[in-house]
C-alpha positions in Angstrom: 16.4 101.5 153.0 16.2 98.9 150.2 17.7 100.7 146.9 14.8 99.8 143.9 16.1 97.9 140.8 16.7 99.1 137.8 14.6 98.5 134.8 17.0 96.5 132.7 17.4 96.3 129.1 20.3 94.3 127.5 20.9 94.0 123.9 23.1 90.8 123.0 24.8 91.7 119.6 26.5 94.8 118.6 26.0 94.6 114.6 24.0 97.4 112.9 21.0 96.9 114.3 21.9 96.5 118.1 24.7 98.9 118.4 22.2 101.8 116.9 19.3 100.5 119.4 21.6 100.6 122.4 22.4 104.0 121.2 18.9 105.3 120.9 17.8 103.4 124.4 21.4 104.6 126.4 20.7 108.4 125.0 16.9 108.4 125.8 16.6 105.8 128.7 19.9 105.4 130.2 19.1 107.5 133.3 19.4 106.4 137.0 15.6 104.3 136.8 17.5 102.3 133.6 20.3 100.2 133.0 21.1 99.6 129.2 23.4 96.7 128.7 25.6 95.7 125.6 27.0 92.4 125.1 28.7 91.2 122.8 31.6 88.6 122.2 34.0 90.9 120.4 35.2 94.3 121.4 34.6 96.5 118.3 32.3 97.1 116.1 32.7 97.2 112.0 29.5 97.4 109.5 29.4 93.8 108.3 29.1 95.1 104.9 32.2 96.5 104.7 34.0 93.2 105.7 34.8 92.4 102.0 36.7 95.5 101.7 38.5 94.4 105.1 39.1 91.1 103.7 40.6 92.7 100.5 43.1 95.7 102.5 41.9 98.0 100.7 39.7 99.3 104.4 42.2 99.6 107.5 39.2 98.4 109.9 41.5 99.6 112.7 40.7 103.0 112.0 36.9 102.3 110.8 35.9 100.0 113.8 33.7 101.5 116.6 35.3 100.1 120.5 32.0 99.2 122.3 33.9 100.2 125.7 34.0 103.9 124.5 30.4 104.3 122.8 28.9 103.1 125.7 31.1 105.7 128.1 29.4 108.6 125.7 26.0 106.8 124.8 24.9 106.0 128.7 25.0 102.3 128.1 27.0 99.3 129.9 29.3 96.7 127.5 29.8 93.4 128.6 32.3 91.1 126.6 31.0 87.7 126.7 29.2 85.3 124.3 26.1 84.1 124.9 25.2 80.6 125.8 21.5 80.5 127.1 18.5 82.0 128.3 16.5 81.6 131.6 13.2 82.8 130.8 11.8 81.6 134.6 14.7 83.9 136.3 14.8 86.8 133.5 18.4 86.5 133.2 21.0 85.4 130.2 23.7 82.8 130.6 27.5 84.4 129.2 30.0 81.8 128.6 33.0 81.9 130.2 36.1 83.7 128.5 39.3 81.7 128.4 42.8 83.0 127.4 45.5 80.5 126.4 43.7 77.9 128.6 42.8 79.8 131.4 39.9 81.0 132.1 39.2 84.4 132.6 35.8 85.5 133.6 33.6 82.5 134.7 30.1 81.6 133.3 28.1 84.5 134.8 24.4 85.3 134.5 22.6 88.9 133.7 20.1 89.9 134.8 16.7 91.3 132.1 13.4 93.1 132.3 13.5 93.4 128.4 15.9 91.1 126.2 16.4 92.1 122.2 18.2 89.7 120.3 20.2 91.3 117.7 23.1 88.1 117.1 23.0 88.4 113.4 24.3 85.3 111.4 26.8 83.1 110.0 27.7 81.8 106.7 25.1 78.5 105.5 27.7 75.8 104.3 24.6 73.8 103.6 26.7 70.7 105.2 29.0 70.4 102.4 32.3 67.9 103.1 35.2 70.0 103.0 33.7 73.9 103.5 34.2 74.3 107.2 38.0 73.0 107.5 39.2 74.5 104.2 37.1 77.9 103.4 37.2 81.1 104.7 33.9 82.9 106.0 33.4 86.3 106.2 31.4 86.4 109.3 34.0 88.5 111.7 36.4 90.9 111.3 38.7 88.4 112.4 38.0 86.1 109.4 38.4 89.2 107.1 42.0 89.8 108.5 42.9 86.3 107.9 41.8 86.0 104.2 43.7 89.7 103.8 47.1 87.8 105.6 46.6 84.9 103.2 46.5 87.0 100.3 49.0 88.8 101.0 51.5 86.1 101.5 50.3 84.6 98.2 50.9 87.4 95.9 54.4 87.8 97.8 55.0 84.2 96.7 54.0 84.6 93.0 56.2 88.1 93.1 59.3 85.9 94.2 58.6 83.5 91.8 58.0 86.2 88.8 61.5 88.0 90.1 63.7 84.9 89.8 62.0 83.5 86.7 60.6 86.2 84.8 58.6 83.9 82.5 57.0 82.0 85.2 53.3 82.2 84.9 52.6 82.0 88.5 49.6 83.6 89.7 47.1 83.8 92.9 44.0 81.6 92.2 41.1 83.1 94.5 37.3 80.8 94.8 34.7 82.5 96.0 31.4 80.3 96.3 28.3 82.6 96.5 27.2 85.3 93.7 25.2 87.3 95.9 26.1 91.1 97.2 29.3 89.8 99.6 30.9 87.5 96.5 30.8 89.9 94.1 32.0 92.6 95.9 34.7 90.8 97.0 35.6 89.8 93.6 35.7 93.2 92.2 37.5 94.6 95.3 40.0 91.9 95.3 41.1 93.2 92.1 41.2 96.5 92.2 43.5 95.9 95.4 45.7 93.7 93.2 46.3 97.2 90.6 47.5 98.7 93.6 50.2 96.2 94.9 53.0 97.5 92.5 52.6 101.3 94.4 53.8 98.9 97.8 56.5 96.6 97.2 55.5 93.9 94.4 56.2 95.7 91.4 55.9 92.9 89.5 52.4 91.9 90.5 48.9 93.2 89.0 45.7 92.1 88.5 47.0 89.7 85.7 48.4 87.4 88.2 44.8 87.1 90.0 42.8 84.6 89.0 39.5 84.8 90.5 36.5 82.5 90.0 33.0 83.2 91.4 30.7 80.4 91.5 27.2 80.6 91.9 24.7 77.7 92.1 21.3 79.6 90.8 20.9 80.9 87.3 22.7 84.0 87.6 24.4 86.1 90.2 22.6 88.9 92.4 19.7 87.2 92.5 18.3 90.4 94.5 18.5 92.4 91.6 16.4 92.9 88.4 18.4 90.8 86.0 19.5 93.6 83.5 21.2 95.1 86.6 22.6 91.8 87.7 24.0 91.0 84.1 25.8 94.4 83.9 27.5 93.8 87.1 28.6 90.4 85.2 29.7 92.3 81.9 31.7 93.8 84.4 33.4 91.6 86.3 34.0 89.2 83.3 35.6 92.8 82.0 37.9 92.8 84.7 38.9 89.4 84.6 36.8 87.4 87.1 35.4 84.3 85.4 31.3 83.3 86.2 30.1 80.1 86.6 26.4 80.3 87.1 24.1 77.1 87.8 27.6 75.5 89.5 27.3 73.5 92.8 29.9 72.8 94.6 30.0 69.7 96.5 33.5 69.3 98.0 36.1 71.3 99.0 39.6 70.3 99.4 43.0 71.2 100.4 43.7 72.2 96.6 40.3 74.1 95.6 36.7 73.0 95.4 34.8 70.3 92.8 31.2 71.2 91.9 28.5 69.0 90.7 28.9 69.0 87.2 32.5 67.2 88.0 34.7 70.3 87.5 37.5 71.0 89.8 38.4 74.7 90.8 41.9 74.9 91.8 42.5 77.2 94.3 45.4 79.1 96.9 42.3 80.7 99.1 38.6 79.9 99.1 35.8 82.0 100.4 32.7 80.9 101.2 29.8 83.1 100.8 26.5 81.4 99.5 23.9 81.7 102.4 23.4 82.7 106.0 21.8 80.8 108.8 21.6 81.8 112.4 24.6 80.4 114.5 23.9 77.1 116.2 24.1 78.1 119.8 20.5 79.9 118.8 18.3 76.6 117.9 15.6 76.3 120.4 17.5 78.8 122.6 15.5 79.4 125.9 12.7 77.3 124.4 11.8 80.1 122.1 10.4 79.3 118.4 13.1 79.0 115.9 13.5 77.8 112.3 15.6 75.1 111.1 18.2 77.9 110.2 18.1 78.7 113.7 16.5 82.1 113.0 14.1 82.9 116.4 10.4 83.5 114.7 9.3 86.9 115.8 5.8 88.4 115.0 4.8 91.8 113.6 5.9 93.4 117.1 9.2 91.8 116.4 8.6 90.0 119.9 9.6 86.1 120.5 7.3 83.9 121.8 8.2 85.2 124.8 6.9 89.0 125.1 9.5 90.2 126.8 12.1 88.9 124.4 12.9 90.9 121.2 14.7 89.4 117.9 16.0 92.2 115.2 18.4 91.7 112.2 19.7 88.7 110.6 18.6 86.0 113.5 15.1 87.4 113.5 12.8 85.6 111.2 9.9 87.3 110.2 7.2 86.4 107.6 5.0 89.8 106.8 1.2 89.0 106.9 0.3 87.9 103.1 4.0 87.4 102.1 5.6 84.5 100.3 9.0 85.3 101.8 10.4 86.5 105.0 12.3 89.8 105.2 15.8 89.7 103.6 18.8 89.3 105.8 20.4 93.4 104.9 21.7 96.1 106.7 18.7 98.2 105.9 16.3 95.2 107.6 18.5 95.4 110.7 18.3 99.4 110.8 14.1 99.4 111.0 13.7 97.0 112.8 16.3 98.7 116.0 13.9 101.2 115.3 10.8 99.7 115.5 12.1 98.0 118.6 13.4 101.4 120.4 9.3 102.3 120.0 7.9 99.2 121.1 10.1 98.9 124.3 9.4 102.5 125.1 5.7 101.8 124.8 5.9 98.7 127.0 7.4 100.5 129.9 4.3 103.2 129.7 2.1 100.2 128.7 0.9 101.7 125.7 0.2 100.1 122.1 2.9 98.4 120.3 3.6 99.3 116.5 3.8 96.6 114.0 6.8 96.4 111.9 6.3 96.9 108.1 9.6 96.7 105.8 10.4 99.0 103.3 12.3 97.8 100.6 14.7 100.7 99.6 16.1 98.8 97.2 19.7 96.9 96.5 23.1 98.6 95.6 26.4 96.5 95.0 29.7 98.2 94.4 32.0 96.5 92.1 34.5 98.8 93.7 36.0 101.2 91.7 34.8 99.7 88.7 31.1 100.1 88.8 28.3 100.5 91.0 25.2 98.9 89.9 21.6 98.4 91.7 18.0 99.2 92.2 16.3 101.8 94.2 12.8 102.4 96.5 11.9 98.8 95.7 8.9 98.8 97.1 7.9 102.4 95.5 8.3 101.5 91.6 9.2 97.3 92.6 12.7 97.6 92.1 12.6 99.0 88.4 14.9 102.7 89.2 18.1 101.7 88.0 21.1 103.6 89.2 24.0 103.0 87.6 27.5 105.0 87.9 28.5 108.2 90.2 24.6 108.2 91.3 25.3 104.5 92.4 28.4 104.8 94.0 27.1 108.1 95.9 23.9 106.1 97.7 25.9 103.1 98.1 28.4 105.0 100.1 25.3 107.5 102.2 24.2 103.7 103.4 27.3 103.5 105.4 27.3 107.4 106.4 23.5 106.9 107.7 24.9 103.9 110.1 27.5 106.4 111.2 25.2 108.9 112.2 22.9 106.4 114.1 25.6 105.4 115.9 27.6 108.5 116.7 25.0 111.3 116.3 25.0 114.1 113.4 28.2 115.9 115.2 30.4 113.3 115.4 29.0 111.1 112.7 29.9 114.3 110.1 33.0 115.0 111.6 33.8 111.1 110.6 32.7 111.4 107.2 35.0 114.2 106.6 37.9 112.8 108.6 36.9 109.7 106.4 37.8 111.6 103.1 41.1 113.1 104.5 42.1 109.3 104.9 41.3 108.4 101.1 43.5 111.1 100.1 46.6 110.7 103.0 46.5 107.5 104.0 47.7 104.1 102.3 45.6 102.8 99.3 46.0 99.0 100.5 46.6 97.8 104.3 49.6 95.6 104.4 50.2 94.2 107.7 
């Protein structure tokens, strides 16, 4: 007798969005009639907004980090660890690029097979072409990238410690450049700061947030441009507060060796650079499969959050889609990724029992940036009362921090997902402020 196939779903990306939809579809689905497949280039999984805290070592992603091999053991779902490279829409199947270790390769170029594909990539950091960016910034696009920057800095502020202990009235310091004053810069510029307090407790008593000198530089009129502008000038008041100095309607048009130089002819000296002032899909994406995509290699989806090709579903960041009246296309956030997995789960479902597909419809819950310890400023239910409830303070800091907890529990389930958030505040209190190796 000749065994039937499996229906197959694979989800390529394990971000927010995907890693909660292969949840969902390996808890309700993955029976012996379905095969739900991860795959995803990197092993683990970290929320992408918490990369900045990563970067800054004040987040030890080793114990945050979700291993795909693991979730999908308790989840009924398959991982693959691969990159993709293409799509065969005539043979339903996905291309996965070799893997090569030290030269050799490991796993050859191997195909899988589909019945339904979602898309759920995400995106990488938008240098916009500028001469300089790719060779000598740093992108926080992957954990890997975080722990760099974090390694960097580190040896930095242990140079300017040296330096401070055999000449005490050196007035070395770490200069820090981060291009981009959206959420990701400015949380990194606060948190960057607040680690540098903490340095003294480990080692450099000498060092504090003196001997950081950060500059955020943002090319619009003002920073968090997402935010009402009485919210975005607080969070200004207080990073200029904590030392980090603004420079608004600044475009930077070279990066060097030595810092960057913006338009106005000003040069930025700098030890580390970080560039975080737009997102794009990756490359590999562009006309991928010879489905529709923008010239940010987004794939264009429609209100069913299918491709041009039915059976091929975009969500998150490398899903461009442009709500029926609109004059922008959803924003690239965590929240957009989390409705959409959602309104995916339901439309796959309904395709395998043919029934009607639901159109997705955003809900703006609004924008929350932590300044760390410092402050936590941002705007609520935006499309309830357009973006005009304020939070400011504890309130702030409490919903900013439930975004995160809500991810947990779509990934985990209530049980474990709680049993994490308090296992998460035991850490705060026992663990290490700052991660130092």
């Amino acid at each position: 007798m000749t065994r039937a196939k499996k229906t197959q779903i694979v989800v390529v990306g394990g971000g927010a969005g995907g890693l909660e939809l292969v949840a969902r579809l390996g808890r309700t689905l993955g029976k012996v009639e379905y095969d739900i497949i991860l795959v995803d280039k990197a092993q683990t999984h970290i929320w992408k907004p918490l990369l900045h805290e990563v970067a800054a070592g004040s987040l030890d992603a080793n114990l945050d980090e979700v291993g795909y091999r693991g979730h999908a053991h308790r989840w009924g779902y398959r991982y693959f660890d691969g990159a993709l490279e293409a799509i065969d829409r005539v043979a339903r199947q996905i291309v996965v690029a070799p893997i090569v270790e030290d030269g050799r390769e490991i796993i050859g170029r191997h195909r899988i097979r589909y019945d339904y594909l979602v898309l759920a990539v995400g995106s990488v950091s938008n240098d916009f072409g500028t001469p300089g960016v790719r060779e000598h910034c740093i992108f926080l696009d992957e954990r890997t990238e975080a722990d760099r920057f974090r390694r960097k800095l580190l040896n930095q502020c242990l140079r300017v410690s040296r330096s401070i202990q055999t000449d005490p009235a050196s007035d070395a310091c770490v200069s820090v450049a981060i291009v981009g004053g959206g959420a990701t810069g400015v949380e990194l510029a606060a948190e960057l700061h607040m680690s540098a307090d903490s340095l003294a407790m480990y080692g450099l008593e000498v060092f504090d947030s003196k001997r950081l000198k950060t500059t955020l530089v943002e090319a619009g009129p003002r920073i968090l441009p997402a935010l009402p502008e009485k919210l975005a000038a607080a969070a200004q008041g207080e990073l200029e507060a904590i030392g980090v100095r603004v420079c608004t309607a600044e475009q930077v048009v070279e990066a060097t060796a030595e810092g960057i130089r913006t338009k106005t002819g000003e040069f930025i000296a700098a030890d580390l650079m970080v560039w975080a002032a737009g997102v794009k899909g990756a490359e590999f994406m562009q006309g991928i499969g010879g489905l529709e995509t923008t010239r940010n290699n987004q794939l264009v989806v429609g209100p069913t959050l299918q491709t041009s090709d039915d059976r091929i579903f975009a969500i998150g960041d490398c899903a461009y889609y442009m709500p029926s009246g609109a004059t922008r296309p959803v924003p690239p956030r965590a929240q957009t990724a989390h409705q959409m997995a959602d309104i995916a789960f339901h439309n796959i479902r309904a395709m395998i029992a043919g029934k009607p597909l639901k159109s997705f419809n955003y809900q703006d819950h609004g924008s929350l940036v932590s300044l760390a310890r410092y402050a936590t400023v941002g705007s609520l239910m935006g499309n309830l009362v357009g973006g005009k409830m304020a939070v400011e303070g504890r309130l702030a800091r409490f919903v900013y921090v439930s975004l995160y907890r809500m991810h947990l529990i779509a990934i985990h389930g209530w049980l474990k997902g709680l049993s994490l958030i308090v296992v998460g505040h035991v850490n705060q209190i026992i663990r290490p402020k700052l991660k130092l190796h």
